[in-house]
TORKEDO-888105 format. One record per residue (C-alpha): x, y, z; residue number from 0. Coordinates in steps of 0.2 Angstrom, whole numbers. Each point is the difference from the previous one (the first is absolute). Layout:
REM TORKEDO-888105
X, Y, Z, NUM
...
This chain:
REM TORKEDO-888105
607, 329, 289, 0
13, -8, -11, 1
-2, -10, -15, 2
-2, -15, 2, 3
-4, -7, -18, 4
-1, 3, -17, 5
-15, 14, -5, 6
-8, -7, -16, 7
-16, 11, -9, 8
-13, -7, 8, 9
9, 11, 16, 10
0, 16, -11, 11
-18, -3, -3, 12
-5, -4, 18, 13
9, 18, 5, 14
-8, 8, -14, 15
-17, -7, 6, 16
-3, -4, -18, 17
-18, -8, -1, 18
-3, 17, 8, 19
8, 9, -10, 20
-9, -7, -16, 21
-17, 4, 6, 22
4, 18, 5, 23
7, 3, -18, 24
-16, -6, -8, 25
-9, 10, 12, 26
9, 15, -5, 27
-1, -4, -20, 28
-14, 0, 1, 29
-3, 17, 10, 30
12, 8, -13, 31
-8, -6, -16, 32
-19, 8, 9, 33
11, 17, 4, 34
5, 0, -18, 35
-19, -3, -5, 36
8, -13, -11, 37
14, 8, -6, 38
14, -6, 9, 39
16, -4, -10, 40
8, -15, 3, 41
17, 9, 3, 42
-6, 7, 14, 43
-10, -18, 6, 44
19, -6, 0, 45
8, 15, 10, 46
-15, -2, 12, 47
4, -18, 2, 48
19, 2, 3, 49
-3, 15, 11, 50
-12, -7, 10, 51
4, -18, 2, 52
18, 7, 7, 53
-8, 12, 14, 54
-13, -15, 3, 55
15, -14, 2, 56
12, 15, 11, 57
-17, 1, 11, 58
-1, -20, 2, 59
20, -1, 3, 60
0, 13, 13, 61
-11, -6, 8, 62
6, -18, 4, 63
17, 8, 5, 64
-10, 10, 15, 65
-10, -17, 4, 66
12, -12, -2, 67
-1, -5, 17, 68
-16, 0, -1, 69
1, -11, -13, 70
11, -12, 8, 71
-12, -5, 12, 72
-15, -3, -12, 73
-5, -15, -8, 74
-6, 6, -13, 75
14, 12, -3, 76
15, -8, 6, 77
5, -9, -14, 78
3, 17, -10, 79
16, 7, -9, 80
5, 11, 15, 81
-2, -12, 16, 82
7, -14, -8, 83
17, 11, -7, 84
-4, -6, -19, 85
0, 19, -2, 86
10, 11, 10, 87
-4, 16, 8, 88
13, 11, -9, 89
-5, -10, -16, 90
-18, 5, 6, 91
5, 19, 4, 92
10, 1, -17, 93
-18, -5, -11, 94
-11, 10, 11, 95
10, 14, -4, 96
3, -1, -19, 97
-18, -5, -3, 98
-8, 12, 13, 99
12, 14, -7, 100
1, -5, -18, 101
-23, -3, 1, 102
-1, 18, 7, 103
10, 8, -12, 104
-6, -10, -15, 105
-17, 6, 2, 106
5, 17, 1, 107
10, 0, -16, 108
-11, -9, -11, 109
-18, 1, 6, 110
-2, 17, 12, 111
6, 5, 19, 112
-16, -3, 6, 113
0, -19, -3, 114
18, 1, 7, 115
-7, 9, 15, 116
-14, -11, 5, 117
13, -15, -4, 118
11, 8, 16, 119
-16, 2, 10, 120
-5, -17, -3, 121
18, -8, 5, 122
1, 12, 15, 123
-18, -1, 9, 124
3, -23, -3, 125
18, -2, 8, 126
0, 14, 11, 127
-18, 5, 6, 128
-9, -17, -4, 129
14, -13, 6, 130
4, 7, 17, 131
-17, 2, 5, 132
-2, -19, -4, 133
8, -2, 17, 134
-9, 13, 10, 135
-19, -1, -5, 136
-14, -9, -12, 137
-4, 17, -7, 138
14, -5, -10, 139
-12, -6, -14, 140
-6, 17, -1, 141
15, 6, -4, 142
7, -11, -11, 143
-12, 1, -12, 144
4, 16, -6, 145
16, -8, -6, 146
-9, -13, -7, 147
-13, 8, -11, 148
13, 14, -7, 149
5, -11, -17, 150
-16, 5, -5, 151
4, 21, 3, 152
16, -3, -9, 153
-9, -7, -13, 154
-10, 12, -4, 155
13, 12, 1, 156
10, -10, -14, 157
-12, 8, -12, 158
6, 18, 2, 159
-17, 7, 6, 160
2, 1, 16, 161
-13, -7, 14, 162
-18, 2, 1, 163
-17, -6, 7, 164
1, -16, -8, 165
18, -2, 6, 166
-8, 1, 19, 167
-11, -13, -3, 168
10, -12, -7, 169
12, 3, 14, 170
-15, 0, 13, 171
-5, -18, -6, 172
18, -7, 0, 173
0, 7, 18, 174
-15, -8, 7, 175
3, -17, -10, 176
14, -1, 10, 177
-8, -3, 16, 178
-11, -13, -1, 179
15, -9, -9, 180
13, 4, 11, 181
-8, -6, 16, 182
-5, -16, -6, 183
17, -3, -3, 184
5, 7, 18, 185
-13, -12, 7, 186
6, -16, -10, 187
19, 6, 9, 188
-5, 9, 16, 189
10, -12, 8, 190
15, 1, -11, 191
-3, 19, 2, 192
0, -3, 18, 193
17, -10, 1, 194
10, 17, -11, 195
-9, 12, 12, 196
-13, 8, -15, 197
-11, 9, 8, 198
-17, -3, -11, 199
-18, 1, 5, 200
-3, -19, 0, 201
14, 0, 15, 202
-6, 14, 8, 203
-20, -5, -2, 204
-13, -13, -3, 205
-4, -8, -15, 206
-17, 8, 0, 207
9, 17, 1, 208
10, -7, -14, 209
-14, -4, -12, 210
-9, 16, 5, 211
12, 11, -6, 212
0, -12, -17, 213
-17, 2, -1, 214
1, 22, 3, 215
14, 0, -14, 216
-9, -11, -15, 217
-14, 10, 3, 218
9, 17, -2, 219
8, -9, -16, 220
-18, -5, -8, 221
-7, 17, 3, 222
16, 8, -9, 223
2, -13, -12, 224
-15, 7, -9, 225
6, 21, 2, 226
9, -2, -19, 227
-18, -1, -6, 228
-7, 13, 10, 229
13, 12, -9, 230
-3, -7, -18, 231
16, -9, -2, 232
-9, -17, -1, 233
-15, -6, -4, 234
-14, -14, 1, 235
12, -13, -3, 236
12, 5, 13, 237
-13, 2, 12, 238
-8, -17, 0, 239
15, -8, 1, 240
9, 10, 13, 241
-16, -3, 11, 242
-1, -17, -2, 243
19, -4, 3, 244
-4, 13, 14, 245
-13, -11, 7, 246
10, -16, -3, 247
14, 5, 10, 248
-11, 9, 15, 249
-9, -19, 1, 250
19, -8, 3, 251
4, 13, 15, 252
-18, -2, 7, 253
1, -20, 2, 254
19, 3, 6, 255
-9, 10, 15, 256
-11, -11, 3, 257
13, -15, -1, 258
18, 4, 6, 259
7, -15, -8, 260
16, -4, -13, 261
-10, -3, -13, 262
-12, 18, 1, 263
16, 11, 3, 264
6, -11, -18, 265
-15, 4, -9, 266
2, 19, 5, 267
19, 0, -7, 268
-5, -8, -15, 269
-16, 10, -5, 270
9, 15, 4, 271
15, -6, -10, 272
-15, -4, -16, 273
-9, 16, 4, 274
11, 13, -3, 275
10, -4, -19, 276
-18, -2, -4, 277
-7, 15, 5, 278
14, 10, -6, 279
1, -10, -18, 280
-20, 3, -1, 281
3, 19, 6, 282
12, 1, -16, 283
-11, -9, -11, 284
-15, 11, 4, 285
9, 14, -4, 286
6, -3, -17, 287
-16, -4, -4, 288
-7, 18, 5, 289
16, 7, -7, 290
-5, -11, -19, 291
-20, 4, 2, 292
């Protein structure tokens, strides 16, 4: 498609996926400064962020110019840079390659390959494993959540010390968080999914079957939500909180099963949306404090 008018920044931001962007950064901050057991220099927070935030925005950019027709028939996404032409695709191609590239090989250079490698991974299994599948079946989720919880991996990585147990978790309950969030946003836009040809499970089944596989997920997430205290690298604290934010959350996706309405599949996005910065600023928090004790 052509341009057809002027891109302005909002666009840029729109292809980057930016709001995204920001909460994956944090994520990963935060994951870095716990590797570093405190330590980590704020030299290497920036080259995190610039390498990073690049691969992440190359991820988002690629994949709108695979789905733009996709796009184009959604309501919800029809109005973005690509289908409209307020961007266009060889615009689009140029800054997924300069920031997919450039991320990749800032990483390498400043931090160390493996961030750099698990970076590739990341843009890789979301635009070319994850975003076709969207089109041939609803274990497309499982998929794409790989992609999704790797910011977390790289984080960790940024410290220099490789990955360990505690990287696993971490990554395990980005993983399963993603489910119960993910789906009630496929069942608030099943049809919208429908019209582009998406292939997720609340087109393919029931909403019962939906909200089942909510419920499965959140409680994977509250039993590995608590493993950081089983291997010392949190306490009390951590634990009371994690369990009650656990619990809070599991109560949202329970009354969504039992009431497949707007305003349950809502209260699942938005818990979810709480539940995680909390955990994972609590998690941080609560190791300090056994780091300072």
């Amino acid at each position: 498609m052509t341009a057809t008018a002027k891109s302005g920044f909002g666009d840029w931001l729109t292809l980057s996926k930016a709001r995204i962007q920001s909460v994956s950064l944090t994520g990963a901050l935060l994951c870095a400064w716990m590797a570093s057991a405190g330590t980590l220099h704020l030299i290497d927070a920036l080259h995190l962020s610039i390498g990073l935030t690049a691969m992440s925005c190359a991820s988002a950019a690629l994949n709108q110019i695979i789905e733009i027709d996709i796009d184009g028939m959604m309501a919800r996404t029809r109005d973005r840079p690509l289908p409209t032409g307020r961007i266009s695709m060889h615009q689009a191609r140029a800054f997924t390659a300069v920031t997919g590239i450039g991320g990749a090989i800032w990483l390498a250079a400043f931090l160390n390959p493996l961030t750099a490698w698990l970076g590739v991974i990341m843009l890789i299994t979301y635009c070319f494993v994850y975003t076709p599948l969207k089109r041939v079946t609803a274990l497309n989720t499982v998929v794409g959540a790989i992609p999704g919880a790797m910011p977390l991996l790289i984080g960790w990585a940024a410290a220099g010390q490789g990955l360990s147990r505690m990287s696993g978790i971490i990554f395990a309950i980005l993983f399963l968080w993603q489910f119960p969030h993910f789906l009630a946003i496929a069942w608030m836009y099943r049809e919208d999914y429908e019209r582009g040809g998406l292939k997720m499970l609340p087109n393919s089944s029931s909403s019962s079957a939906t909200a089942r596989q909510s419920i499965h997920y959140a409680i994977a997430l509250f039993v590995i939500s608590l493993s950081p205290v089983l291997i010392g690298f949190a306490g009390k604290p951590y634990f009371y909180g994690a369990v009650t934010l656990g619990l809070a959350f599991l109560a949202c996706v329970i009354q969504f099963s039992i009431s497949h309405t707007e305003k349950r599949a809502r209260a699942v996005l938005i818990s979810s949306i709480v539940y995680l910065p909390l955990l994972l600023a609590l998690l941080t928090w609560d190791y300090s404090q056994l780091r300072a004790g």
